[in-house]
CHARMM internal coordinates of N, CA and C (Angstrom, degrees):
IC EDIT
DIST 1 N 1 CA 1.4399
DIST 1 CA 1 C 1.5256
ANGL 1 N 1 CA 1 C 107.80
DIST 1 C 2 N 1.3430
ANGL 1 CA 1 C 2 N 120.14
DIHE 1 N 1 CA 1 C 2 N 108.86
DIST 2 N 2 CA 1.5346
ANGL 1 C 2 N 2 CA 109.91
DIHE 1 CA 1 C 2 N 2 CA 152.25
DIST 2 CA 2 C 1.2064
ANGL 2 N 2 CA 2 C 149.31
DIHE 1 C 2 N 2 CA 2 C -116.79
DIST 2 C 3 N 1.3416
ANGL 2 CA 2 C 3 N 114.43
DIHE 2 N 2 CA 2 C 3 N 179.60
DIST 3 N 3 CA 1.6937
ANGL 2 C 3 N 3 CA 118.25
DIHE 2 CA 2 C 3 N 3 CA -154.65
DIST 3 CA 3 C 1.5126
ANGL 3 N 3 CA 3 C 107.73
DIHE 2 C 3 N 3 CA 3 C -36.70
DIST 3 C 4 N 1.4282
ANGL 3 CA 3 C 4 N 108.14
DIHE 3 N 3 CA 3 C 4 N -26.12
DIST 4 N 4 CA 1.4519
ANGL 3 C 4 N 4 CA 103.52
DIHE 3 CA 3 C 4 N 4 CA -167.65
DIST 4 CA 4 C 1.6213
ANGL 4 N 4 CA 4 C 121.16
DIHE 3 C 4 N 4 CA 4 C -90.86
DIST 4 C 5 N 1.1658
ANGL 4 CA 4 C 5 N 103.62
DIHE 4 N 4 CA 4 C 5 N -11.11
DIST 5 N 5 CA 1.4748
ANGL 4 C 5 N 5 CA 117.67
DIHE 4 CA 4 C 5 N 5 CA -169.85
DIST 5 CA 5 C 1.7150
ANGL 5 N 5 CA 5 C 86.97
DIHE 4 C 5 N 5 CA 5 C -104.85
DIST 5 C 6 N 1.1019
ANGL 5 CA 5 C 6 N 135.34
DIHE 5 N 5 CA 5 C 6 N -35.35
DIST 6 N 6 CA 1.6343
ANGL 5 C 6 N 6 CA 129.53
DIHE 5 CA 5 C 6 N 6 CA 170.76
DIST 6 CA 6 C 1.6705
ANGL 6 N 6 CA 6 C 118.21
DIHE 5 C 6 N 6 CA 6 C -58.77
DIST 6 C 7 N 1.5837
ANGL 6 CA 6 C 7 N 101.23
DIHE 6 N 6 CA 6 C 7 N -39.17
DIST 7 N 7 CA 1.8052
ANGL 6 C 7 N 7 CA 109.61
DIHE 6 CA 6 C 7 N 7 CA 158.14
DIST 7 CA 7 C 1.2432
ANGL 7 N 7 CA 7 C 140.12
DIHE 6 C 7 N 7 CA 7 C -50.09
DIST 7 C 8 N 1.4148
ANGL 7 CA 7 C 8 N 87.44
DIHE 7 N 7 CA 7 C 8 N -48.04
DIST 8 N 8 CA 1.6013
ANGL 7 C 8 N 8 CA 113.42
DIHE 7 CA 7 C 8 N 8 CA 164.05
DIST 8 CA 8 C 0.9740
ANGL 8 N 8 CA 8 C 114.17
DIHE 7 C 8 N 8 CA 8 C -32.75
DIST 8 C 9 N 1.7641
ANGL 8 CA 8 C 9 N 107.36
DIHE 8 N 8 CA 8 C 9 N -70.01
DIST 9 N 9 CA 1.2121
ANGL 8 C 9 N 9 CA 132.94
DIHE 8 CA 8 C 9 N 9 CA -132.53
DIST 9 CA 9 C 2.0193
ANGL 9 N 9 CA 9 C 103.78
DIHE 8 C 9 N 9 CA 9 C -82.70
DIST 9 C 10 N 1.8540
ANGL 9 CA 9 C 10 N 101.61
DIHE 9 N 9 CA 9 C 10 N -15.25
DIST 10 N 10 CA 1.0740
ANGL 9 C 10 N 10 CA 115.67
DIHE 9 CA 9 C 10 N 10 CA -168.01
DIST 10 CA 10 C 1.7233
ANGL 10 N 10 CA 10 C 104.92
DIHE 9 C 10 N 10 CA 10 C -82.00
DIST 10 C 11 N 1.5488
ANGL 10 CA 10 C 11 N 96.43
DIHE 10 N 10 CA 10 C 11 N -51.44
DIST 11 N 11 CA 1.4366
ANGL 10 C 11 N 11 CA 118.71
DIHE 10 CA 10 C 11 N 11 CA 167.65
DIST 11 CA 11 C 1.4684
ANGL 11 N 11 CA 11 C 115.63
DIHE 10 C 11 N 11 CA 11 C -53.22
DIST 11 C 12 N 1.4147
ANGL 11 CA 11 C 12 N 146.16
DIHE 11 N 11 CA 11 C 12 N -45.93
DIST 12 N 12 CA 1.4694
ANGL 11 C 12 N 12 CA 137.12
DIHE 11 CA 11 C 12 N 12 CA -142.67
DIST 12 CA 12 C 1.5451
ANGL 12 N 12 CA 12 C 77.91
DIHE 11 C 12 N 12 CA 12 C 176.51
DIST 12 C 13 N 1.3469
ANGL 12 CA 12 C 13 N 133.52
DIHE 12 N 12 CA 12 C 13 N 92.20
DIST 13 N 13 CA 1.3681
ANGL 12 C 13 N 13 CA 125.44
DIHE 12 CA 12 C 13 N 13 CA 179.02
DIST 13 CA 13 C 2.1620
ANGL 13 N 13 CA 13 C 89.58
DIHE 12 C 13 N 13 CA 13 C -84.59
DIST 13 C 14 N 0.7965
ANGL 13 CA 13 C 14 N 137.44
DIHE 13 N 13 CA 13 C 14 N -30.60
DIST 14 N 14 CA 1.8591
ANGL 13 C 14 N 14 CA 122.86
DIHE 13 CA 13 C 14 N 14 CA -174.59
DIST 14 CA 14 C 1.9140
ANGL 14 N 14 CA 14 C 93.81
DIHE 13 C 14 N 14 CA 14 C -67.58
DIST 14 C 15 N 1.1192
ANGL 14 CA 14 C 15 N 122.86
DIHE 14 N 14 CA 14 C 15 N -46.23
DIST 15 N 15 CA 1.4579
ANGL 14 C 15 N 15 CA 97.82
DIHE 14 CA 14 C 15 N 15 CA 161.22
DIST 15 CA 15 C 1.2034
ANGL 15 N 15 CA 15 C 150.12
DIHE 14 C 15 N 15 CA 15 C -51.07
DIST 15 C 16 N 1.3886
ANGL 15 CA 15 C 16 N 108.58
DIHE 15 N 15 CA 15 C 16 N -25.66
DIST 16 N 16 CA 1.4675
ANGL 15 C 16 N 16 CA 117.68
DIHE 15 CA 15 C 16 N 16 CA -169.02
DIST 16 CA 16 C 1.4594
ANGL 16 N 16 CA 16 C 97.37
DIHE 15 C 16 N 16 CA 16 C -87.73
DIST 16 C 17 N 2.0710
ANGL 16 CA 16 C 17 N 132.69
DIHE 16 N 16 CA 16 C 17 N -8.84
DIST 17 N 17 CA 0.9123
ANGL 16 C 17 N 17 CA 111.82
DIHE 16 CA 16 C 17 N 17 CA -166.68
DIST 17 CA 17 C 1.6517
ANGL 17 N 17 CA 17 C 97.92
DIHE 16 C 17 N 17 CA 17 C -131.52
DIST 17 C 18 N 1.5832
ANGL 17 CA 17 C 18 N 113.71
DIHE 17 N 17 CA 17 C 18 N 42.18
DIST 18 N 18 CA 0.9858
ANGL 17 C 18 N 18 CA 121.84
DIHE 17 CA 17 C 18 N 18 CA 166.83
DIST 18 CA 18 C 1.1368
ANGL 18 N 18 CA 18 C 148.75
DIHE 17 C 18 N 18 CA 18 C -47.78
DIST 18 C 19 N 1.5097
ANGL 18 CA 18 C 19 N 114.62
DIHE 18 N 18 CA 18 C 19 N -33.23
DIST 19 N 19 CA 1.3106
ANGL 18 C 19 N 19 CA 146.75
DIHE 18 CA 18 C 19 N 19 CA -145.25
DIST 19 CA 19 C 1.7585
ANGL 19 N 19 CA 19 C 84.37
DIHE 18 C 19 N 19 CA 19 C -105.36
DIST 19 C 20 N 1.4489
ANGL 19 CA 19 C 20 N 116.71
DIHE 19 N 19 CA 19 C 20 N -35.29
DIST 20 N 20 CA 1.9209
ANGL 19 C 20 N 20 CA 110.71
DIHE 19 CA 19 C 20 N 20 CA -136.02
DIST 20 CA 20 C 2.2679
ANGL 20 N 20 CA 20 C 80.58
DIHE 19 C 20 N 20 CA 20 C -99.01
DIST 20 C 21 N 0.9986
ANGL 20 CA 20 C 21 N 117.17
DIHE 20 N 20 CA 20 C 21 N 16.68
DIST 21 N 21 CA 1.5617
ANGL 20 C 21 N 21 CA 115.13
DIHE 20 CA 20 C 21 N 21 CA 148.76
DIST 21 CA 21 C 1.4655
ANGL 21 N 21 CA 21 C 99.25
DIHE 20 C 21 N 21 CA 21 C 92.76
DIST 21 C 22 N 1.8814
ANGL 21 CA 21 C 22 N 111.09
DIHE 21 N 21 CA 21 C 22 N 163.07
DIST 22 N 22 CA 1.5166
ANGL 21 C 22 N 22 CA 104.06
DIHE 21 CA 21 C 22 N 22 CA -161.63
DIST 22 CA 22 C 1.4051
ANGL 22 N 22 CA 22 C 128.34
DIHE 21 C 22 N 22 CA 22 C -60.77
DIST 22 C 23 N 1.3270
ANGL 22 CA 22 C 23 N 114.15
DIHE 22 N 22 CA 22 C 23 N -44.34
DIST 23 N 23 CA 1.1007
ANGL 22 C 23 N 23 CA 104.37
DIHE 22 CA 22 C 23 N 23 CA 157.03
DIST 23 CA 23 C 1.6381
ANGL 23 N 23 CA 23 C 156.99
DIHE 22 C 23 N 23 CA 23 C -21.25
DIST 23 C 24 N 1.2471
ANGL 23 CA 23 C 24 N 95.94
DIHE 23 N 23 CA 23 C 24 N -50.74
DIST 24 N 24 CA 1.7812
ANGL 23 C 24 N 24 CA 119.16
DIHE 23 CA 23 C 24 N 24 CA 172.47
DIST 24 CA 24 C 1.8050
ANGL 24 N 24 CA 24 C 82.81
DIHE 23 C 24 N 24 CA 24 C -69.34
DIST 24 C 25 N 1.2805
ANGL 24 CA 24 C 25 N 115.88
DIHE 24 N 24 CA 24 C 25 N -82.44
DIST 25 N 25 CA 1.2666
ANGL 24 C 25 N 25 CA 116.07
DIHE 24 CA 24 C 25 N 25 CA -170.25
DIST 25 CA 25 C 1.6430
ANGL 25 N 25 CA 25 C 125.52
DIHE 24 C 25 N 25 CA 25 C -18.84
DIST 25 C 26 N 1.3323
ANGL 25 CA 25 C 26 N 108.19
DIHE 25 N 25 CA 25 C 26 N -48.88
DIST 26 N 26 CA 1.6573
ANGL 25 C 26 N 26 CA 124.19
DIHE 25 CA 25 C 26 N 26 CA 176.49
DIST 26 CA 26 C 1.6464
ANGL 26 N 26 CA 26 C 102.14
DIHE 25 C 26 N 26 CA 26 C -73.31
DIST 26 C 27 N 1.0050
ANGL 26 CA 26 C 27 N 118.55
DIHE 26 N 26 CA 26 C 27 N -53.27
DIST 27 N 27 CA 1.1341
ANGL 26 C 27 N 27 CA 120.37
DIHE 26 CA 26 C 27 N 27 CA 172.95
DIST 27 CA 27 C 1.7158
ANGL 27 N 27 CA 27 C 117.57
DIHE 26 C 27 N 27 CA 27 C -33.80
DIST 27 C 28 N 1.5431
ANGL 27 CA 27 C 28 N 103.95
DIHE 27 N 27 CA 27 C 28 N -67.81
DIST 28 N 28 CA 1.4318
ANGL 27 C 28 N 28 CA 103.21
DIHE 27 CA 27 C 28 N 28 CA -167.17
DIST 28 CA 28 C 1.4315
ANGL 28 N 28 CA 28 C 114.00
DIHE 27 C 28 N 28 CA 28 C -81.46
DIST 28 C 29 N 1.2880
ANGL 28 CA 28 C 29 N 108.03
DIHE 28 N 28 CA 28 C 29 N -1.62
DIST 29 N 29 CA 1.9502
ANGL 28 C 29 N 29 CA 119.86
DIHE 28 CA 28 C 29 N 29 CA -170.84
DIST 29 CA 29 C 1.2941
ANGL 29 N 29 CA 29 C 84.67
DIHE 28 C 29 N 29 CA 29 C -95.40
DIST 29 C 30 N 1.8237
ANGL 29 CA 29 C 30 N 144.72
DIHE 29 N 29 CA 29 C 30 N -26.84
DIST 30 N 30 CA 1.2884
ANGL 29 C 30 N 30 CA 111.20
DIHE 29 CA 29 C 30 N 30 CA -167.49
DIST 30 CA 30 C 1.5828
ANGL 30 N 30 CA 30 C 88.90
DIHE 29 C 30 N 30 CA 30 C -121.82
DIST 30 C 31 N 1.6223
ANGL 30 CA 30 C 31 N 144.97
DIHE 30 N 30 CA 30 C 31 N 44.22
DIST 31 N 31 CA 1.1829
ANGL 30 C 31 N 31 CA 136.06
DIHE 30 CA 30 C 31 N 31 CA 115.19
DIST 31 CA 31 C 1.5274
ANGL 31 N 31 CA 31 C 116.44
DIHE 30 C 31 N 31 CA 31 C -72.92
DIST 31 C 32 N 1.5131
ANGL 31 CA 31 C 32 N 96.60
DIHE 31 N 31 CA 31 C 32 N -27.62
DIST 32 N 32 CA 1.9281
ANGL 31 C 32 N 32 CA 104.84
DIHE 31 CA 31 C 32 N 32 CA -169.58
DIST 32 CA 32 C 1.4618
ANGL 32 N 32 CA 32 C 101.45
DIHE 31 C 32 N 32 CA 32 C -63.34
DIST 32 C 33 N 1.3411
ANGL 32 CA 32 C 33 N 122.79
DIHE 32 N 32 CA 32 C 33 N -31.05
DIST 33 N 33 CA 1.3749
ANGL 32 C 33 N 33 CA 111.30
DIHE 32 CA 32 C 33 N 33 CA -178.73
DIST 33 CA 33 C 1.6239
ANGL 33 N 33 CA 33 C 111.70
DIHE 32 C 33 N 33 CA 33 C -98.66
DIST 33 C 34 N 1.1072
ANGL 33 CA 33 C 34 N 120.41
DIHE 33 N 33 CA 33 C 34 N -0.64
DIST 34 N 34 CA 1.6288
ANGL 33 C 34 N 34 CA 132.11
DIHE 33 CA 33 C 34 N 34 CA 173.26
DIST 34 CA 34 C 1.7034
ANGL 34 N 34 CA 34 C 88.45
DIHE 33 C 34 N 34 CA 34 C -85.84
DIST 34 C 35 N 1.3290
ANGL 34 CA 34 C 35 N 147.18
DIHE 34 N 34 CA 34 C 35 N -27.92
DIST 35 N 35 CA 0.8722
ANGL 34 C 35 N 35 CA 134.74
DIHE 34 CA 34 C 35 N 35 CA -165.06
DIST 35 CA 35 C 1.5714
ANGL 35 N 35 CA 35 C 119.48
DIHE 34 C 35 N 35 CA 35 C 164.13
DIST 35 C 36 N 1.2690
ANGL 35 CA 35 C 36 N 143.57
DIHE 35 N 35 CA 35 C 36 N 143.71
DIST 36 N 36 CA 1.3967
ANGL 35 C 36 N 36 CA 157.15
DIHE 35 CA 35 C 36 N 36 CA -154.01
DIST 36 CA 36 C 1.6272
ANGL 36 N 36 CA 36 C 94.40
DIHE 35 C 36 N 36 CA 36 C -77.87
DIST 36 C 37 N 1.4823
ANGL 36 CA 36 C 37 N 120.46
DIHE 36 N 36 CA 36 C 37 N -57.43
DIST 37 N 37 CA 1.1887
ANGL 36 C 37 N 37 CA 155.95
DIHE 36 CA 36 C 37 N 37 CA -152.03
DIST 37 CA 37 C 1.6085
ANGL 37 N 37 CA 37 C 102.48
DIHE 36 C 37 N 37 CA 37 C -67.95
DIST 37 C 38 N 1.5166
ANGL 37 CA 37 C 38 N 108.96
DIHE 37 N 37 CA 37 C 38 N -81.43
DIST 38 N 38 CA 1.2551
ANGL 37 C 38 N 38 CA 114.14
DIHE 37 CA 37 C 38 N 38 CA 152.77
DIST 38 CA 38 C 1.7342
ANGL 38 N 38 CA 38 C 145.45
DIHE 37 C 38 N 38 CA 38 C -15.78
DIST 38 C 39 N 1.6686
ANGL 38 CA 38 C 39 N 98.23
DIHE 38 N 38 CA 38 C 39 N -60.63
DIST 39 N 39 CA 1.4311
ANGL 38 C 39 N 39 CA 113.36
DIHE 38 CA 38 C 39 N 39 CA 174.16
DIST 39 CA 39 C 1.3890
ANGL 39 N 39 CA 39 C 108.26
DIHE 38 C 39 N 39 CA 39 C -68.82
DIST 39 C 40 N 1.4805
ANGL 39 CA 39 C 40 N 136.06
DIHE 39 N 39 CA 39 C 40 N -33.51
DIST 40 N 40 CA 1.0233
ANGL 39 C 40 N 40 CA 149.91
DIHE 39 CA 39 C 40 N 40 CA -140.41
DIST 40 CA 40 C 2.0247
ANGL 40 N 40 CA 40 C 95.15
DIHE 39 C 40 N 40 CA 40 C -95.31
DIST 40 C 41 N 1.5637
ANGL 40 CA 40 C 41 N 113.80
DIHE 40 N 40 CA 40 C 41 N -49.93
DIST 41 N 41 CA 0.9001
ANGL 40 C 41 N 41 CA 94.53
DIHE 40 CA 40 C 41 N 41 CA -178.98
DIST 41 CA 41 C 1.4325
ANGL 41 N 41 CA 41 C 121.28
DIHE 40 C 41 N 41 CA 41 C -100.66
DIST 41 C 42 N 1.6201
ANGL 41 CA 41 C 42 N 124.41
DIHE 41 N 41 CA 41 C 42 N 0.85
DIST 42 N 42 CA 1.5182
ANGL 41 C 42 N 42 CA 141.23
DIHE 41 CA 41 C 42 N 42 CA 160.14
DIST 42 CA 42 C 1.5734
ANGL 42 N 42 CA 42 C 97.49
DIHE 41 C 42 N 42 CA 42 C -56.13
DIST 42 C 43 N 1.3163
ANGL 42 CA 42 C 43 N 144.34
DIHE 42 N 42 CA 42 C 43 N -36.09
DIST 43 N 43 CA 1.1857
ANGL 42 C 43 N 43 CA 144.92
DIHE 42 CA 42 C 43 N 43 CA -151.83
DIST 43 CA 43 C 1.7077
ANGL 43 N 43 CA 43 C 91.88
DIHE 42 C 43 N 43 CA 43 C -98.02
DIST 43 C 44 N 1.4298
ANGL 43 CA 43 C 44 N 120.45
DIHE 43 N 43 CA 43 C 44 N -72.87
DIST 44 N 44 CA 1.8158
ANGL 43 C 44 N 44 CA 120.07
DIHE 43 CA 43 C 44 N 44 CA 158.99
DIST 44 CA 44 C 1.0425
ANGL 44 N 44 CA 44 C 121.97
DIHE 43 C 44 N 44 CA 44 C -16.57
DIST 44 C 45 N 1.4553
ANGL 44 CA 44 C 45 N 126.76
DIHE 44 N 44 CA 44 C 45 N -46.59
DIST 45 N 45 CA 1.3819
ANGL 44 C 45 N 45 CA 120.78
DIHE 44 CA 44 C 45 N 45 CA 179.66
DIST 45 CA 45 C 1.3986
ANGL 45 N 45 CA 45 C 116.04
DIHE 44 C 45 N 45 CA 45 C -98.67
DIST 45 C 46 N 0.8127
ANGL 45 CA 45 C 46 N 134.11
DIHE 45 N 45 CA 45 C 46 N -7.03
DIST 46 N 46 CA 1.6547
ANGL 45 C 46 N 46 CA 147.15
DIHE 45 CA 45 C 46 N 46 CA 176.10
DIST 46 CA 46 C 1.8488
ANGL 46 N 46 CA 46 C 97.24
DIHE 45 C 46 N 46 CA 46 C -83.06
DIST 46 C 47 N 1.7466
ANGL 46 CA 46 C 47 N 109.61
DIHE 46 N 46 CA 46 C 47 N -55.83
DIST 47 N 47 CA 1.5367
ANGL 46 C 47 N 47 CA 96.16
DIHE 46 CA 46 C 47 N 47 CA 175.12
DIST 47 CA 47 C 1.1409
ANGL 47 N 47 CA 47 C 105.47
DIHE 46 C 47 N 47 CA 47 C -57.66
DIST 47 C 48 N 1.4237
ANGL 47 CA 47 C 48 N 135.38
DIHE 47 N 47 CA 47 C 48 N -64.73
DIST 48 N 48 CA 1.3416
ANGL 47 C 48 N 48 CA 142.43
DIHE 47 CA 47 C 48 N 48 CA -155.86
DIST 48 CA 48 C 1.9176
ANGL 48 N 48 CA 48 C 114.79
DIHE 47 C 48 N 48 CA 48 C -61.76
DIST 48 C 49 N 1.3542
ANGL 48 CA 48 C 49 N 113.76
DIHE 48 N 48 CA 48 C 49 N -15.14
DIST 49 N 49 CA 1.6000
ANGL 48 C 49 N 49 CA 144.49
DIHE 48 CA 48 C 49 N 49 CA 144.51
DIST 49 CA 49 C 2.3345
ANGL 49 N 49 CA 49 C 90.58
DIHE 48 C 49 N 49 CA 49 C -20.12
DIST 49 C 50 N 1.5355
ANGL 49 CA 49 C 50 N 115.75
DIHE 49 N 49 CA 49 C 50 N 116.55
DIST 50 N 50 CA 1.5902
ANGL 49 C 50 N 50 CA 86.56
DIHE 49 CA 49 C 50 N 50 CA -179.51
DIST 50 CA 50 C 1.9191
ANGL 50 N 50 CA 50 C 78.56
DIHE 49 C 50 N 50 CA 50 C -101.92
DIST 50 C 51 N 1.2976
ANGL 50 CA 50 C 51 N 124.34
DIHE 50 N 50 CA 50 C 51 N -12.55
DIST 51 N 51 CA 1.0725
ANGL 50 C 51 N 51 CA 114.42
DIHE 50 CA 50 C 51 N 51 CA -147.14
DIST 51 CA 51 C 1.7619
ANGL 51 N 51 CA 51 C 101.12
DIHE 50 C 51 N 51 CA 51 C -82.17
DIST 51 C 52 N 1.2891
ANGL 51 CA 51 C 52 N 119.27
DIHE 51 N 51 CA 51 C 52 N 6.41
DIST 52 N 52 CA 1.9607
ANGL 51 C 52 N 52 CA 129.16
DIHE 51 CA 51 C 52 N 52 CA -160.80
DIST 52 CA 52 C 1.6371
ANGL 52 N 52 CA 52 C 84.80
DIHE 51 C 52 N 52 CA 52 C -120.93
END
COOR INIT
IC SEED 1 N 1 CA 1 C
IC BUILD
């Protein structure tokens, strides 16, 4: 995981987890709108995921 994809992830966390397929994506875009807080750390643990 790096610094830059952790920025991201702070800024627009459904971007930072673009790459890891739609799912993750839907996932962290509809905590992101349940909450800042939420999306922010669904997106952290999905990067931090070594097995994706």
């Amino acid at each position: 995981m790096s610094i830059g994809r952790v920025i991201l992830s702070i800024i627009c966390p459904p971007l930072a987890v673009i790459d890891k397929g739609c799912g993750s994506i839907i996932i962290v875009f509809l905590l992101w709108l349940c909450g800042w807080v939420p999306g922010v750390i669904a997106a952290l643990v999905i990067l931090n995921n070594p097995k994706s």
